[in-house]
C-alpha positions in Angstrom: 75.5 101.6 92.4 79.4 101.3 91.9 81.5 104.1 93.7 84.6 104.6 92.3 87.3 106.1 94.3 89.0 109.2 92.3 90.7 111.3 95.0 93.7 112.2 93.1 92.6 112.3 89.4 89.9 114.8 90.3 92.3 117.0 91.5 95.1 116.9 89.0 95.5 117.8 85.5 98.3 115.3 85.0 98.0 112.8 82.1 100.1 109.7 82.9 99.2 106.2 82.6 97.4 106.1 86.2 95.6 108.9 85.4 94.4 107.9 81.7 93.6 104.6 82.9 91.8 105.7 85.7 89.7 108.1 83.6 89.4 105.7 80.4 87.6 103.0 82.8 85.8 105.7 85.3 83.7 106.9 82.0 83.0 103.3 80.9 81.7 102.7 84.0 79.4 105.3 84.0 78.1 104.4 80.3 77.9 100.6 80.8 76.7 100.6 84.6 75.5 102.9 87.5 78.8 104.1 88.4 79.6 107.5 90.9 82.6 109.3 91.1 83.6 109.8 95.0 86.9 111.1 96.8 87.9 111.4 100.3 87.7 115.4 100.9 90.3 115.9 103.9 88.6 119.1 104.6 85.4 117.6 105.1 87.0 114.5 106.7 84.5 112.4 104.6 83.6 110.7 101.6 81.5 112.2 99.2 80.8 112.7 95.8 82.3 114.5 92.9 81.3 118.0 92.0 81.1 119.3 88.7 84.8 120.6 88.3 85.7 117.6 90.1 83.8 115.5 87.5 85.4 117.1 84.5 88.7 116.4 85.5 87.6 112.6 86.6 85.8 112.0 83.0 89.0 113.2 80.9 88.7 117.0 80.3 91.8 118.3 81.8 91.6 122.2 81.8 95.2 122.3 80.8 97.9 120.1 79.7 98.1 118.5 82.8 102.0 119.5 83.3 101.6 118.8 87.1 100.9 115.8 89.2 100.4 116.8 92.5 96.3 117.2 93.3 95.1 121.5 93.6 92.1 122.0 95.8 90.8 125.0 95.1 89.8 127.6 98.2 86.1 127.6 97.1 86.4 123.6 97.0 88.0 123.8 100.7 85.9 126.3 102.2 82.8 124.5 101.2 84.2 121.5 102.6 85.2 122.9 106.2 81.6 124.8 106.5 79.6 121.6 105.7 81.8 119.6 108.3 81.6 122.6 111.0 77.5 122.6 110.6 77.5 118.4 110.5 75.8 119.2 106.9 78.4 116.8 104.6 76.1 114.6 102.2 76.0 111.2 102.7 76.9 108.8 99.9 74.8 107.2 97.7 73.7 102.8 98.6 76.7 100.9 96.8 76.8 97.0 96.0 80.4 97.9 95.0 83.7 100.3 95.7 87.0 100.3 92.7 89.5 102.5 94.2 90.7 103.2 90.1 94.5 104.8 91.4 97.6 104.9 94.2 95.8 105.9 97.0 97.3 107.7 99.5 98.2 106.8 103.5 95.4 109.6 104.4 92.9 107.7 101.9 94.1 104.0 103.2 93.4 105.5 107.0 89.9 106.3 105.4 89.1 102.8 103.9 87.6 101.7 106.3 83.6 103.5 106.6 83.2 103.7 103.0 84.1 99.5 103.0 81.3 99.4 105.8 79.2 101.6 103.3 79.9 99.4 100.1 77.2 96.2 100.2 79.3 94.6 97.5 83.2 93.6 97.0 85.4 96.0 97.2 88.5 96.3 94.4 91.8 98.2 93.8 93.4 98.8 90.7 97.5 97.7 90.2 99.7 99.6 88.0 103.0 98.1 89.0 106.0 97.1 91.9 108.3 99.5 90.4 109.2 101.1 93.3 110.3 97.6 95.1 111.9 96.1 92.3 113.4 99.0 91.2 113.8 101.6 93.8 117.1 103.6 91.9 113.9 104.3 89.6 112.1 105.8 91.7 111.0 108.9 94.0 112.6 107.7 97.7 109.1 108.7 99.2 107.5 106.5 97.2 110.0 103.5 97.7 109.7 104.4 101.5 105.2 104.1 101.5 105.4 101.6 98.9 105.3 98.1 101.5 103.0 99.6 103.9 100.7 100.4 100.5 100.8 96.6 99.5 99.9 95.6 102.9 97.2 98.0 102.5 95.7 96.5 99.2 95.1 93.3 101.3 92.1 94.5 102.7 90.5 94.5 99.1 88.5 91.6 98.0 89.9 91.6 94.5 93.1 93.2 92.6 92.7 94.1 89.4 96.3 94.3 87.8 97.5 96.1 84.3 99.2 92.9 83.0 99.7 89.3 83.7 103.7 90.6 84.9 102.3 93.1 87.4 100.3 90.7 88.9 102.7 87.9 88.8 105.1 90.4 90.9 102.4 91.3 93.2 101.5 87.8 93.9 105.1 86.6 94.5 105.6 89.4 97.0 102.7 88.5 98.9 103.9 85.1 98.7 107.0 86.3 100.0 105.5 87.9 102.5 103.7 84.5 104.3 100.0 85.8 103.0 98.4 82.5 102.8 94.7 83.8 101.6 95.9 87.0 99.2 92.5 88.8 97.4 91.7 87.2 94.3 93.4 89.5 91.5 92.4 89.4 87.8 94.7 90.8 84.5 92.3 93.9 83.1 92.7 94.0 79.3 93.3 97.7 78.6 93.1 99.6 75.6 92.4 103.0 74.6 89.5 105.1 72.9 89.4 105.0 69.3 90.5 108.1 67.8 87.5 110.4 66.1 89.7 110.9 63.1 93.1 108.3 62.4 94.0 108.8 59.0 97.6 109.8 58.7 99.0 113.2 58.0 100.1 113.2 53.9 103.9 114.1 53.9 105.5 115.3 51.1 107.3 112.8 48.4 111.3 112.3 50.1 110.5 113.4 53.2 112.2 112.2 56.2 110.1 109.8 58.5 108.4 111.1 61.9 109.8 109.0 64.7 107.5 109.5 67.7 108.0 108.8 71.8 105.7 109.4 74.0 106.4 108.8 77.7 107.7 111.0 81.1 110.7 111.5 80.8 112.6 109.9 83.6 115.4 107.3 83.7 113.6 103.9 83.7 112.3 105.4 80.5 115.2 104.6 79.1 115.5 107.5 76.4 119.2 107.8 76.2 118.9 104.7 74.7 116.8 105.8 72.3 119.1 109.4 72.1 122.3 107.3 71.8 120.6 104.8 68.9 119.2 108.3 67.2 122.9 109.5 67.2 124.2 106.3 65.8 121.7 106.1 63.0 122.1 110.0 61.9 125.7 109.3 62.0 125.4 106.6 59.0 123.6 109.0 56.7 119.8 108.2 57.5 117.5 110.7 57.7 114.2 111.4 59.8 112.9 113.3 62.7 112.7 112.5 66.1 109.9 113.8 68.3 109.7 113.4 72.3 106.8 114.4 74.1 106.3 113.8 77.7 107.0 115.8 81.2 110.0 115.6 83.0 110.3 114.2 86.1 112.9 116.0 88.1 114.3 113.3 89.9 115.6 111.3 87.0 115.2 113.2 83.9 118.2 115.4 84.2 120.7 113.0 81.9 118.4 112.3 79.4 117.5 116.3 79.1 121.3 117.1 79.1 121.6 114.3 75.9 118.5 116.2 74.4 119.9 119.3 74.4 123.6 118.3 73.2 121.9 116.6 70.1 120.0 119.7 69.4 122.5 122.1 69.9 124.5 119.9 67.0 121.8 120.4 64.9 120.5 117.2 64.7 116.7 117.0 63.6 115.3 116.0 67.7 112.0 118.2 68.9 111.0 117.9 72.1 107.7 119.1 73.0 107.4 118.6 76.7 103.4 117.8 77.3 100.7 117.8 75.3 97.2 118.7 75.4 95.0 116.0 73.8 94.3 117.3 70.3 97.9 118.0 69.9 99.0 114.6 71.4 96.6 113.1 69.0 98.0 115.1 66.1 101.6 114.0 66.8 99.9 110.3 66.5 98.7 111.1 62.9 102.1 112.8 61.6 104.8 110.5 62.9 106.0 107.4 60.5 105.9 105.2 63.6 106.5 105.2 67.5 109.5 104.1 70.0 108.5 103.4 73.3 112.3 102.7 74.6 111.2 102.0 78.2 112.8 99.2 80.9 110.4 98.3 82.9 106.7 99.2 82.7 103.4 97.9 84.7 101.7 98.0 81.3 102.9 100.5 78.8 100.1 102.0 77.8 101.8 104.6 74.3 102.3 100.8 72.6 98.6 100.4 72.9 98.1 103.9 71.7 100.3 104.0 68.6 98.3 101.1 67.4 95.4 102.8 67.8 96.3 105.1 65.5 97.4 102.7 62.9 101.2 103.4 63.8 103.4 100.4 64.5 105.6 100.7 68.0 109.4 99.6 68.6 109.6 98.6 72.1 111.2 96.3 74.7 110.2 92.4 74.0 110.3 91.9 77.8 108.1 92.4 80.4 104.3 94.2 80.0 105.3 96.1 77.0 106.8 92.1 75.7 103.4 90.8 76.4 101.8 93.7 73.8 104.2 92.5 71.4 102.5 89.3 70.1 99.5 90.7 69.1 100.8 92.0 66.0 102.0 95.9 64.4 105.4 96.3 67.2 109.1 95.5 67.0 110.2 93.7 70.0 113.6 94.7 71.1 115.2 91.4 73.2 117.9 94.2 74.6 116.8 97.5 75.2 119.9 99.1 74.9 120.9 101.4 72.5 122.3 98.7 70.1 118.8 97.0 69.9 117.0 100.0 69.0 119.3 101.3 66.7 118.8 98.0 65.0 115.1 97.9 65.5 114.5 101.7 63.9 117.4 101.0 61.2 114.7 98.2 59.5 112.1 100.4 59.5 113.4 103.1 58.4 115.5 101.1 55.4 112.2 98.6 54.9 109.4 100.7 53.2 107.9 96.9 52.9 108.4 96.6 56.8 106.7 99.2 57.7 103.9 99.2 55.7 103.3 95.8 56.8 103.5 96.4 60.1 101.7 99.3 59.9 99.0 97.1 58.6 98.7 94.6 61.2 98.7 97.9 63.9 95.3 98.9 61.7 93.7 95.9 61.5 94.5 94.4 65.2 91.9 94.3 68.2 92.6 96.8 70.6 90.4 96.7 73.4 88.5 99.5 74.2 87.6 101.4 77.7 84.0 99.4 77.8 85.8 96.1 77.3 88.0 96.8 80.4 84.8 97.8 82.6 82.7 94.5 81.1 85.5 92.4 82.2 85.9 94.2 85.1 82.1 93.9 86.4 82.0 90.1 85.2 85.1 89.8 87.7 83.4 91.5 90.6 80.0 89.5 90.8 82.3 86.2 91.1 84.3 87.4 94.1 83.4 86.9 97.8 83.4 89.2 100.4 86.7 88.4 102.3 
């Protein structure tokens, strides 16, 4: 039995990256192994396992758009929580030859990691997304920037890391290394992916009309959308025509320049929606109507919309650099050397002046190799019977 730590994503709605990739993996788990959802309940002061509205959320099934990222406990949740604890009645957890802790976890869930290691017979793994907040702490919330070393410490007590792309765990490695760890866990690249779309035929549009330009992604300055905005400008300036859709939620502590941009293009009548989040059939719809994606953003862990426009058969501009530069090789995406405004405007300028472009990109998006969510759990249970207990 593998328990897989879901504290947070069983208790939010929200739909980013950490969350998707958390969920994407937890259900593979649980079709291609014995896998068990578990959280640390504050109110019961224990692990335990999922309920049933716990376990919808953790599987995918959001009950709305997931337009906020903090975790909700609901008063039923809590009360049942504090009587079980008060009468000593908290159920135990299941035997375990294994523990994934599949997001951030928090300081309260690191002071907890130690009875459920003592629980778990078999090694015990965390899950990487990115350093972000140390390499790039204007990017970022200063709360976060302030946990973030005491949280890498923290992931040393794991036998095994299992990073989002050969760049986060290069940066993770070297900061350990800086750091004087001489015996770090052993940490592994996952290959992620995405589930295959039920249905990913394009949307018909009519003869002459304009292209669909699609960007999905918070919105929030490492982003980098007024890039994009300012490249959008410049190409509706020289006469071309198409559409440009954002879809993503704000974060308040960067998003406020980009939003300002958003609404000056708008209010000039230029042809920009903006959506805000998505629920998953309409995210998947915008996927089938747009032309192709832009995924303008600076610095990413993995960059997880590149791998989803391809999914869909769509190809993706994005930066040639870092994680999203390692997606770039593998066929259907523009690389962009310099994500500035100048290199996208360039970028979308050949696509949208190159039918013969994009319909061979579009090709090689169709016919590449994505991984799905079973590959990344295969991989990741090959990994974990090779590493030893540290």
């Amino acid at each position: 039995m593998l328990l897989v730590d879901l504290t947070h994503t069983s208790h939010t709605t929200a739909c980013t990256g950490i969350q998707r990739q958390a969920r994407g993996v937890f259900g593979a788990l649980q079709r291609c192994a014995a896998a068990t959802g578990v959280c640390f309940d504050p109110f019961a002061a224990a692990w335990r396992c999922l309920d049933e509205h716990e376990l919808r959320l953790a599987r995918g099934a959001p009950t709305d758009s997931g337009a906020q990222r903090s975790a909700s406990w609901p008063l039923q949740r809590k009360l049942r929580s504090w009587t079980a604890r008060l009468a000593g009645r908290t159920p135990p957890l299941p035997p375990a030859d294994g523990f994934v802790c599949a997001e951030i976890f928090s300081p309260r869930v690191a002071g907890a990691l130690t009875p459920i290691f003592n629980h778990t017979g078999g090694p015990r793994v965390a899950f990487f997304f990115d350093t972000i907040p140390l390499t790039h702490p204007e990017f970022t919330p200063p709360k976060t920037v302030a946990r973030f070393p005491a949280y890498l410490r923290e992931l040393l007590l794991f036998d095994g890391i299992a990073a989002n792309s050969r760049t986060t765990a290069d940066s993770l490695l070297a900061y350990w290394r800086w750091l004087g760890v001489a015996t770090p866990p052993a940490v592994t690249v996952l290959p992620l992916g995405a589930e295959s779309p039920a249905d990913r035929a394009p949307v018909d549009r009519p003869p002459g009309a304009p292209a669909r330009i699609l960007c999905v992604g918070t919105i929030e300055g490492r982003k980098n959308h007024l890039a994009l905005l300012a490249a959008a400008e410049a190409l509706w300036a020289e006469g071309l025509h198409f559409e440009l859709r954002l879809v993503g939620m704000p974060r308040p502590e960067t998003a406020a320049p980009a939003l300002a941009q958003l609404r000056r293009l708008q209010a000039a009548g230029h042809p920009l929606r903006f959506d805000g989040v998505l629920d998953q059939p309409a995210l998947e719809a915008a996927w089938r109507e747009c032309s192709f994606s832009v995924y303008p953003s600076m610095i990413e862990g993995f960059g997880l919309p590149v791998i989803e426009s391809l999914t869909f058969g769509k190809p993706c501009v994005c930066a040639a650099t870092g994680a999203t530069g390692e997606l770039v090789s593998g066929g259907g995406c523009v690389g962009v050397a310099s994500p500035d405004a100048a290199g996208f405007a360039t970028a979308i300028r050949q696509l949208l002046t190159s039918p013969s472009a994009l319909t061979r990109l579009a090709a090689e998006a169709r016919n590449r190799a994505v991984p799905t969510w079973e590959d990344t759990a295969r991989h990741l249970l090959d990994w974990m019977q090779s590493l030893p207990r540290r």
